[in-house]
C-alpha positions as CSV (number, residue, x, y, z in Angstrom):
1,X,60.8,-105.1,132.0
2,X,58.8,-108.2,131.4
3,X,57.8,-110.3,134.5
4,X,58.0,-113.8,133.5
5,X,55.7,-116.3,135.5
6,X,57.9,-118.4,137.6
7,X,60.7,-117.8,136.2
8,X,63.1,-118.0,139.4
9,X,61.6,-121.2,140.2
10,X,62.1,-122.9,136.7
11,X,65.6,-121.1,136.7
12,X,67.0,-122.6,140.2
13,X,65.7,-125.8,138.4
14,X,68.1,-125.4,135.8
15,X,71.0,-123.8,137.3
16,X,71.2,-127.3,139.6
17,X,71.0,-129.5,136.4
18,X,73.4,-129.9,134.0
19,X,72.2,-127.7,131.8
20,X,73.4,-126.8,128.5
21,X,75.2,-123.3,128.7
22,X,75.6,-121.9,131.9
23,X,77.0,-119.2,130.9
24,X,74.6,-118.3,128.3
25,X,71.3,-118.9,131.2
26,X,71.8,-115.2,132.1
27,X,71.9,-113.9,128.8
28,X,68.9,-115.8,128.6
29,X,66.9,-114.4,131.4
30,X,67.7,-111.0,130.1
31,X,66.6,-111.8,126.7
32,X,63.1,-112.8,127.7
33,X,62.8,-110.1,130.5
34,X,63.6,-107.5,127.7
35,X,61.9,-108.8,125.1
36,X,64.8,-109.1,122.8
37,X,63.1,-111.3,120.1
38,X,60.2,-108.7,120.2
39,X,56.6,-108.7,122.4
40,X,55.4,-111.6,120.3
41,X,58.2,-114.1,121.1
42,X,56.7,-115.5,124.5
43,X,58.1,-119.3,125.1
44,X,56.4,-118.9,128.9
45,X,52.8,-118.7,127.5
46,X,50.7,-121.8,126.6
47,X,50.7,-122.0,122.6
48,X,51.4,-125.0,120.6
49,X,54.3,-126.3,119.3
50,X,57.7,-124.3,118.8
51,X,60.8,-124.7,116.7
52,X,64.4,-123.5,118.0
53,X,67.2,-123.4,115.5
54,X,70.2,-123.4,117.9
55,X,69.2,-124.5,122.0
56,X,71.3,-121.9,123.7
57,X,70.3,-122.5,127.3
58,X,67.8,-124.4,127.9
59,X,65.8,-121.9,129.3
60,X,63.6,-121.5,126.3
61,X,63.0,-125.0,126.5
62,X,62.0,-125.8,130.0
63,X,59.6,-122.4,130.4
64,X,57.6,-124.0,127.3
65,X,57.7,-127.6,128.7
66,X,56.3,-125.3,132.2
67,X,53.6,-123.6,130.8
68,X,51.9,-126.3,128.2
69,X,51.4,-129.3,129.5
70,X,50.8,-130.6,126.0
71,X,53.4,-128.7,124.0
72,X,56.3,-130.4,121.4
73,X,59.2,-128.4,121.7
74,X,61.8,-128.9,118.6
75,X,65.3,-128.1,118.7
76,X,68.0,-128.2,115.9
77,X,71.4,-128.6,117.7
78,X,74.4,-129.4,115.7
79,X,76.7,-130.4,119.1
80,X,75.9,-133.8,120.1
81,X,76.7,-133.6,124.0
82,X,74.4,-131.0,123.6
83,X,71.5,-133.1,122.0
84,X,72.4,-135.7,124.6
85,X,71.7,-133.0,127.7
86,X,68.4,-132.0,126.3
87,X,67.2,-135.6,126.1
88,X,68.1,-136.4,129.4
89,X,66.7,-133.5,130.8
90,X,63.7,-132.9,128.7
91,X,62.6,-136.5,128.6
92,X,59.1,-136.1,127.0
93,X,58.0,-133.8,124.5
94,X,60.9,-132.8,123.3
95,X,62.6,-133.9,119.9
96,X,66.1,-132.7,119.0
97,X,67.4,-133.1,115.1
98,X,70.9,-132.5,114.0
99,X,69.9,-130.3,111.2
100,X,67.4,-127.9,109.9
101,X,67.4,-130.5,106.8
102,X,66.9,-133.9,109.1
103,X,64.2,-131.7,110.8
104,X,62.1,-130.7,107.9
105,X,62.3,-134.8,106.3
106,X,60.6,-135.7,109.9
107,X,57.9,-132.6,110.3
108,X,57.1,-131.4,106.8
109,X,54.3,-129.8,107.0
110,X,54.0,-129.4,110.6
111,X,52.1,-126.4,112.8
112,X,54.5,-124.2,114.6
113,X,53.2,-121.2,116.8
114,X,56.6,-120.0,116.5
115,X,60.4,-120.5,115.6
116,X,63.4,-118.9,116.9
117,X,66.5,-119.0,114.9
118,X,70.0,-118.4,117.0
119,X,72.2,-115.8,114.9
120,X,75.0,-118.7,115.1
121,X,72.9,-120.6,113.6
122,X,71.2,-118.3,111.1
123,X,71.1,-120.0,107.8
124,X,69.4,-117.6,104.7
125,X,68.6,-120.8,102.6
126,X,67.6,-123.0,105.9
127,X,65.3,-119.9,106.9
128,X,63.6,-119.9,104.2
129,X,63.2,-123.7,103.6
130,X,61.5,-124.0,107.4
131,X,59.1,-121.0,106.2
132,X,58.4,-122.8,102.9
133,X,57.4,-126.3,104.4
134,X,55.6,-125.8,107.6
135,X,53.1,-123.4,108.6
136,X,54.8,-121.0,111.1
137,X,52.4,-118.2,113.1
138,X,55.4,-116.3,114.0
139,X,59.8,-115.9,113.5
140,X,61.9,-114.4,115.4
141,X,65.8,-114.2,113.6
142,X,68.9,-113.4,115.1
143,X,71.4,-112.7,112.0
144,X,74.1,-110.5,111.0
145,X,73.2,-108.2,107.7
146,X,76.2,-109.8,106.1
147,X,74.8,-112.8,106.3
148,X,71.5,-111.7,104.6
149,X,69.7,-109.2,102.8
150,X,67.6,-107.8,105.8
151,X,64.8,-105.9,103.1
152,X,64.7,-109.3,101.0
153,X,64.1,-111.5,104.2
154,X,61.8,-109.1,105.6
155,X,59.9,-109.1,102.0
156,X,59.7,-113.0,102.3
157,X,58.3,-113.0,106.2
158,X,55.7,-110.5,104.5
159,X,54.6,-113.5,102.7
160,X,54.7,-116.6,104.9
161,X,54.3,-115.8,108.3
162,X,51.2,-113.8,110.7
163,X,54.5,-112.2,112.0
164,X,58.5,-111.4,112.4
165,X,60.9,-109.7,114.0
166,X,64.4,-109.7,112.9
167,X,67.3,-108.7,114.9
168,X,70.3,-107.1,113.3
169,X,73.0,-108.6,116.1
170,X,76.1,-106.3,114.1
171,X,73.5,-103.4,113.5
172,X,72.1,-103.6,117.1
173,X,68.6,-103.1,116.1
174,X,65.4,-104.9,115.5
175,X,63.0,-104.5,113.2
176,X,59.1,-106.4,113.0
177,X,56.4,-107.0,110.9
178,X,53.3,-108.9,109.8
179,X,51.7,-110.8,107.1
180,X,51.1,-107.9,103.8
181,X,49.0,-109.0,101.3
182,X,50.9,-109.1,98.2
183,X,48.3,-106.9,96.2
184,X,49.4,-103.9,98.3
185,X,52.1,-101.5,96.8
186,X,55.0,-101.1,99.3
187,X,55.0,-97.2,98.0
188,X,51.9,-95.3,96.8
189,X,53.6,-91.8,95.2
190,X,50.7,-89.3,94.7
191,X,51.9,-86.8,92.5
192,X,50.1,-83.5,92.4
193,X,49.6,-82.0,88.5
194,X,48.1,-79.3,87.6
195,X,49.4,-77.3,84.6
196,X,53.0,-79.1,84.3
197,X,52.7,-80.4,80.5
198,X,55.8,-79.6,80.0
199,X,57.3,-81.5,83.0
200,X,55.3,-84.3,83.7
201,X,56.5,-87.0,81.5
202,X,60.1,-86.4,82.5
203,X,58.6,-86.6,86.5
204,X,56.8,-90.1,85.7
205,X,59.4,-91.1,83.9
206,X,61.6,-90.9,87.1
207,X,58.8,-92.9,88.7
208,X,58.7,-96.3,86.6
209,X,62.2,-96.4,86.2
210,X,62.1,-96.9,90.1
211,X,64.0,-99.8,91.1
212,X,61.5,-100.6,93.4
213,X,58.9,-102.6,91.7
214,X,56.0,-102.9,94.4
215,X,55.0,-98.9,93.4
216,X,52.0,-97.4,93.1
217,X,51.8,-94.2,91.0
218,X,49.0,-92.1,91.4
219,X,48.9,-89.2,89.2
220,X,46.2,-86.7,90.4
221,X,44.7,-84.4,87.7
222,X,44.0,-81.2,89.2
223,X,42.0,-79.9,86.7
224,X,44.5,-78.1,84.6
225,X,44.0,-76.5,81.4
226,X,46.6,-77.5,79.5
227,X,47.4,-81.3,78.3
228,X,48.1,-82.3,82.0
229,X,45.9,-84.8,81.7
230,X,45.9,-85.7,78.7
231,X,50.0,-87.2,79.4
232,X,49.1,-88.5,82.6
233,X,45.6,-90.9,80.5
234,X,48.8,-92.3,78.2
235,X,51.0,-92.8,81.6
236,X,47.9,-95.1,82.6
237,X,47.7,-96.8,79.5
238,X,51.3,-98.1,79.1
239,X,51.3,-99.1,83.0
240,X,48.5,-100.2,83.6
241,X,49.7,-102.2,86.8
242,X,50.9,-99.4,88.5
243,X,49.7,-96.3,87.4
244,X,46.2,-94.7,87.9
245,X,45.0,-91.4,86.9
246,X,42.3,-89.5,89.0
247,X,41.0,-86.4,87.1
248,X,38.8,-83.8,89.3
249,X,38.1,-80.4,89.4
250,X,40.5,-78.0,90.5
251,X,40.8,-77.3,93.8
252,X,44.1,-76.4,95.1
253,X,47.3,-78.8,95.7
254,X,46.0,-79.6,98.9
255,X,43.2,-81.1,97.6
256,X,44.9,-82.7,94.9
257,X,46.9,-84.3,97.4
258,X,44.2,-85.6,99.6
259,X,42.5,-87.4,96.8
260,X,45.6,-89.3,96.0
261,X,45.8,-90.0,99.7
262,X,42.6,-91.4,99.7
263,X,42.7,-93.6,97.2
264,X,46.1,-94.6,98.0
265,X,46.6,-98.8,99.0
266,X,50.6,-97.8,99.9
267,X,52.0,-99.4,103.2
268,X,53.8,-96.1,102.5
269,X,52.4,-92.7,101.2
270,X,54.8,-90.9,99.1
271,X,54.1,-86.7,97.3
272,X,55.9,-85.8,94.3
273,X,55.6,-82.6,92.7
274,X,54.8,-83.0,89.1
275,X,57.6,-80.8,88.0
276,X,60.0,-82.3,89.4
277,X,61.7,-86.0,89.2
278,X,63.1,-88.7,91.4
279,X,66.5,-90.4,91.3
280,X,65.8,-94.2,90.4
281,X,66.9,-95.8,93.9
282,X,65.1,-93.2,96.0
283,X,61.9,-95.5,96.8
284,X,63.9,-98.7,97.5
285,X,66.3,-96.8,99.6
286,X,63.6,-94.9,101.7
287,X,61.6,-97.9,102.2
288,X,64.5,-100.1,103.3
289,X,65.5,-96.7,105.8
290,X,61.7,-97.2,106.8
291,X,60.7,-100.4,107.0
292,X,63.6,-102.0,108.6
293,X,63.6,-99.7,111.6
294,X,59.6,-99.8,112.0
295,X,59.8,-95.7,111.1
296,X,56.9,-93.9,110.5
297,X,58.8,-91.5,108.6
298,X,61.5,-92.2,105.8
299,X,63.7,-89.6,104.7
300,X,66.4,-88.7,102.2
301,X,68.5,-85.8,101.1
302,X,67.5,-83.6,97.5
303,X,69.0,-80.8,95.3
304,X,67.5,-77.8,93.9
305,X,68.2,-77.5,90.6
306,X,68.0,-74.4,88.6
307,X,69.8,-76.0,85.5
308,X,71.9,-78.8,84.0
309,X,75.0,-76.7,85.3
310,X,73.8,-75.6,88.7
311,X,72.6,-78.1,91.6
312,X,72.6,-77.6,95.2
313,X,73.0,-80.8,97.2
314,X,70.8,-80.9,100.6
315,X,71.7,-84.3,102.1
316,X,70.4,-82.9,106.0
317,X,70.7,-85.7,107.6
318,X,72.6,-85.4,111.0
319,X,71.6,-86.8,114.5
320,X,70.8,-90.3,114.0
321,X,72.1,-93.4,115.6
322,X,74.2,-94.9,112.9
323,X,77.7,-94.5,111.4
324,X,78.4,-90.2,111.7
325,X,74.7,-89.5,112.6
326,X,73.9,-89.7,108.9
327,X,71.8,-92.8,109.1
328,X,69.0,-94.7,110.8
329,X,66.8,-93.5,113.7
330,X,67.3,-89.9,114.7
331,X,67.4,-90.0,118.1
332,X,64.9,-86.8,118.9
333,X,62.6,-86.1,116.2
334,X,61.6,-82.9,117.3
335,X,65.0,-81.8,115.8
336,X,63.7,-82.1,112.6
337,X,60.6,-79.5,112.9
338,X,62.5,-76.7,111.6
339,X,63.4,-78.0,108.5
340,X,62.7,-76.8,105.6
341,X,58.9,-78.4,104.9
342,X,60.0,-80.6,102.3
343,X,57.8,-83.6,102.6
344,X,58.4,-84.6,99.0
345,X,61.6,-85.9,100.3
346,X,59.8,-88.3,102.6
347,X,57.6,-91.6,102.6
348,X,54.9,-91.7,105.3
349,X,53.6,-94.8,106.9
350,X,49.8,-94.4,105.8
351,X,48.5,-96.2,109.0
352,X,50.3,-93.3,110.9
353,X,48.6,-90.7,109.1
354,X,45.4,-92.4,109.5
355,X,46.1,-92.9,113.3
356,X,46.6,-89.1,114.3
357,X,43.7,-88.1,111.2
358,X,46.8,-85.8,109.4
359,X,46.1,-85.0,105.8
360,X,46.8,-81.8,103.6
361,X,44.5,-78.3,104.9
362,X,42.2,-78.2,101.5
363,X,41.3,-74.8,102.6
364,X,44.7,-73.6,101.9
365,X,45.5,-73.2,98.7
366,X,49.0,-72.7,98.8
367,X,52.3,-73.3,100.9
368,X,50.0,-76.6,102.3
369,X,53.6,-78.8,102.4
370,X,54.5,-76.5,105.7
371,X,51.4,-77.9,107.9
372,X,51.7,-81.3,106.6
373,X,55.4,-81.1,107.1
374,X,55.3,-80.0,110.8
375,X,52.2,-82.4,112.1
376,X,53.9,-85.4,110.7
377,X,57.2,-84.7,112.3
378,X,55.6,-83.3,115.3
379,X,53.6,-86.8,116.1
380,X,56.5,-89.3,114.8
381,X,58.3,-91.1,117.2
382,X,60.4,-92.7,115.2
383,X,62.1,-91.0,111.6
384,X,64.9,-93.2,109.4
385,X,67.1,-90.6,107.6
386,X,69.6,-91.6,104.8
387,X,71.8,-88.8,103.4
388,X,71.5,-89.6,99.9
389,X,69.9,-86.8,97.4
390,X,67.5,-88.6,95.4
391,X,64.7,-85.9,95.3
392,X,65.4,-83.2,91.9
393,X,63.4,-79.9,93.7
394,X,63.2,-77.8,90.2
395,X,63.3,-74.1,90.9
396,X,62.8,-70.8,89.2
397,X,59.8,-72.1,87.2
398,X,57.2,-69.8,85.9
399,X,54.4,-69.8,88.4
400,X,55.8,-71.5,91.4
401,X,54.3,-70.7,94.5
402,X,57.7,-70.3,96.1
403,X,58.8,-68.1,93.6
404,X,55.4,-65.3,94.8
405,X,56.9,-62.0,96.2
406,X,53.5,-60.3,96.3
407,X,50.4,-60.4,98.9
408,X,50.1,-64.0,97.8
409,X,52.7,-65.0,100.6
410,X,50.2,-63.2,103.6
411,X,48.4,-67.0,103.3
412,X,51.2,-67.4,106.1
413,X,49.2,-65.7,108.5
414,X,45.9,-68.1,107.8
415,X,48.3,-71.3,107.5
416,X,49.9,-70.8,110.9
417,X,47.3,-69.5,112.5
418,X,45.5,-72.9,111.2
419,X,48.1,-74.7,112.5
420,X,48.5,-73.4,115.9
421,X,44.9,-74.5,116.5
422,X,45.6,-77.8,115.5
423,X,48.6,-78.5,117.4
424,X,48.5,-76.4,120.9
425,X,46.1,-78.6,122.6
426,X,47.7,-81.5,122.5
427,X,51.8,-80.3,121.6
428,X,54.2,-79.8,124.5
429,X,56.0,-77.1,125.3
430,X,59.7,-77.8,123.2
431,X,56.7,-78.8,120.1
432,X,55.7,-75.1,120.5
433,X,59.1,-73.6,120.7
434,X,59.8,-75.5,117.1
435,X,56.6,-74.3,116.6
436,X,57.6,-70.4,116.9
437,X,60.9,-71.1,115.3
438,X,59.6,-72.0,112.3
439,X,57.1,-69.2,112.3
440,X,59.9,-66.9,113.0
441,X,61.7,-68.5,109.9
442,X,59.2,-68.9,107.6
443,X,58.1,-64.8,108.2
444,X,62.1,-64.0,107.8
445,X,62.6,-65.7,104.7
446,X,59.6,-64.0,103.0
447,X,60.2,-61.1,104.6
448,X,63.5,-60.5,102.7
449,X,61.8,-61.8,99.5
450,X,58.8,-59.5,99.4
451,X,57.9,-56.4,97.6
452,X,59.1,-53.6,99.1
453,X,55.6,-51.7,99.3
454,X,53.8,-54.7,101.5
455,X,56.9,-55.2,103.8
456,X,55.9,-53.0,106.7
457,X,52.4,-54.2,106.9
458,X,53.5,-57.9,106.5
459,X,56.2,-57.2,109.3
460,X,53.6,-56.1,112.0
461,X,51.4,-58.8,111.2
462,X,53.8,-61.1,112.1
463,X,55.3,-59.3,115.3
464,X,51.7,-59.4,116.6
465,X,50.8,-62.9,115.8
466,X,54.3,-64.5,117.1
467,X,53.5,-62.9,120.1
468,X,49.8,-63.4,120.9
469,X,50.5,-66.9,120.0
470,X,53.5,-67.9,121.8
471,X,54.1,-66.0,124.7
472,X,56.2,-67.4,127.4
473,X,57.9,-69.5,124.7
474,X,61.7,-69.2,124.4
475,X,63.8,-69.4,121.1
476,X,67.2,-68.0,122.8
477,X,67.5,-65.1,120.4
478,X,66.1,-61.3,119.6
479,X,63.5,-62.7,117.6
480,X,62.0,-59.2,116.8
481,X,65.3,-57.5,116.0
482,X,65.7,-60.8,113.3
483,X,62.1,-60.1,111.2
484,X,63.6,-56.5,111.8
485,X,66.5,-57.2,110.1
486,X,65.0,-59.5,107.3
487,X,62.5,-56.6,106.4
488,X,65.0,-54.4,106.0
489,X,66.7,-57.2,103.9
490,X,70.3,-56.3,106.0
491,X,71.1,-59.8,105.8
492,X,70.7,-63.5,103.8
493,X,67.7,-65.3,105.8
494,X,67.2,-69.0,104.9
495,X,63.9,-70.6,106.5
């Protein structure tokens, strides 16, 4: 809780005056104490003049007056009576209007360290007219998401404020932001291609019939052999604006992906396979899922798809804090490490990743999506999941990693051995739990996938790295007698 400096004092004021809304003064006091409007909206510190679009209490008012001594405080108030209070008992300093239009023919132009816009009074057009005609450091809205597009006023904040924070009063949460330069892509998509001639136009395709149009495409060349490259040069060419094309040698798709990372500009980082293809509102969505909810981590639902006849839907979103636990904020994070690693599903906020230093492990050269996958999750506090399938996951491809049943899948053993060394020293104890589980999982699935001959060997390799690595860490289950089971192949095992 916020301690606001003499706040008692400058409430008893009020509470013996005739003040404006009683009623409303504690709402008011919790508000501020809370920081409802967000840790930037601070009427009881000294800053310059403020704007508020509806005058609720009064309290706002007085705690301004109380700690500038040279501070204009405006207020739009359509009630008269209520006009009338304010000038009685704000004598100096402060200037009421009738109107957001009668205020903006006075103070075009004018400086404001900050408005504050009552959802009662919460007028798109009006908004958007203050913004446009005075210079305002910061905005804090109150508005229902009937009443507005809450992506396109958050878009237009981006633009003419140092910072926002918009409060969905029917939605019941609050999202904030700050100025974005306009030059920088909302999404950067890296997409990983090395030997996918045959696919890749119909992937890029999928990427600039995006209906988002602030999109960065980043096609990354990993030195393939065949005309990869050549397709992704004449992708530049006719997109000039929004497609680039790195070409190096090859290295892996962990590497591939860590040079489109690096040279992404993205707010949000997004990987795309290039084999496989995108639905066309998948970006938009995500980064409305994202950006409205100040998620590191945006995430939809995908579908395998093996042909034009057979598609398997995997929306996976459950847990969250909206209608059915299909949408918004999932409410523990950690519930999401054992998914299956599909990070191509996801866009990542690319300050996060710089934050906590995560990128791709170059040194493995296969199955890399499974570290990435669980660091990001692990370290997220806060993941917006729609249900939607947007992401096409093409299977049964000639070459696919996932499709190895030979020692190619023993990289496991490096990958989460890797992983563990990255993780324990910081991770707490349920981290490493969802840690074993998906160890547990990933060794099951590939256990009941791989060549009969290296099953035994594979088997004990993974009995005795589960359990020099975690012991003393509970799953709830026989998790011996399950890689038991999957080696002998007695039963379907899905990671």
């Amino acid at each position: 809780m916020i301690k606001v400096p003499s706040l008692s004092k400058i409430v008893n004021q009020i509470r013996t005056s005739r003040l404006i809304d009683v009623e409303m003064l504690n709402d008011d006091i919790w508000r501020l104490e809370n920081a409802f409007f967000g840790s930037d909206w601070r009427p009881y510190a000294p800053q310059p003049d403020i704007l508020l679009i509806g005058a609720r209490s009064g309290l706002e008012i007085a705690l301004a007056l109380w700690a500038n001594t040279a501070v204009h405080v405006y207020v739009v108030e359509s009630c008269a009576s209520h006009r009338e209070t304010i000038e009685s008992l704000f004598p100096d300093r402060v200037h009421c209007f009738a109107s957001v239009h009668e205020f903006l023919a006075s103070k075009k132009g004018i400086k404001l360290s900050g408005v504050r816009v009552d959802v009662a009074y919460f007028d798109a057009d009006e908004v958007t007219a203050v913004l446009e005609n005075t210079d305002v450091q910061h905005i804090c809205c109150e508005m229902n998401e009937d009443q507005q597009d809450p992506l396109a006023l958050y878009r237009f904040c981006q633009s003419h404020v140092d910072s926002f924070y918009l409060y969905m009063f029917n939605g019941r949460y609050g999202t904030a932001g700050r100025r974005m330069d306009p030059s920088i892509p909302e999404v950067s998509v890296v997409v990983a291609a090395y030997g996918v001639e045959a696919y890749l136009d119909e992937c890029i395709q999928s990427l600039v019939s995006q209906t988002m149009k602030n999109l960065e495409i980043i096609i990354v060349d990993d030195g393939s052999k065949d005309r990869t490259g050549i397709l992704a040069d004449e992708w530049q060419k006719r997109f000039p604006q929004n497609v680039r094309v790195i070409h190096k040698e090859n290295g892996g798709c962990a590497s591939a992906r860590n040079a489109g990372l690096l040279a992404a500009r993205g707010e949000y980082v997004a990987f795309v396979d290039g084999d496989d293809w995108v639905e066309p509102p998948m970006y938009e969505d995500l980064y409305r899922a994202a950006a409205l909810r100040n998620a590191e981590i945006g995430q939809c639902g995908f579908y395998e798809f093996y042909r034009k006849d057979k598609k398997i839907l995997h929306p996976t979103a459950y847990g969250a804090d909206g209608p059915n636990g299909t949408t918004g904020l999932v409410i523990d994070p950690q519930d999401y490490l054992t998914l299956m690693p599909s990070i191509w599903r996801r866009i990542y906020k690319r300050s996060y990743l710089k934050q906590y230093g995560i990128q791709f492990p170059a040194h493995i050269r296969r199955h890399d999506d499974l570290p990435f996958a669980f660091l990001t999750i692990s370290r997220a506090k806060r993941i917006s999941v729609i249900p939607d399938c947007y992401y096409a996951y093409r299977l049964n491809r000639p070459g696919q990693d996932v499709s190895a049943t030979d020692r190619r899948m023993f990289i496991h053993f490096e990958i989460f051995s890797w992983l563990y060394s990255q993780v324990r020293p910081w991770a707490s104890a349920r981290i490493m739990e969802q840690m074993k589980r998906v160890e547990i999982g990933t060794h099951a699935w590939i256990l009941s996938r791989l060549d009969q001959p290296l099953r035994l060997e594979y088997l004990q390799t993974a009995l005795a790295g589960i359990e020099k690595r975690y012991n003393g860490y509970d799953v709830g289950f026989n998790w011996k007698a399950h890689l038991q089971k999957a080696a002998e192949n007695k039963e379907a095992i899905e990671s």
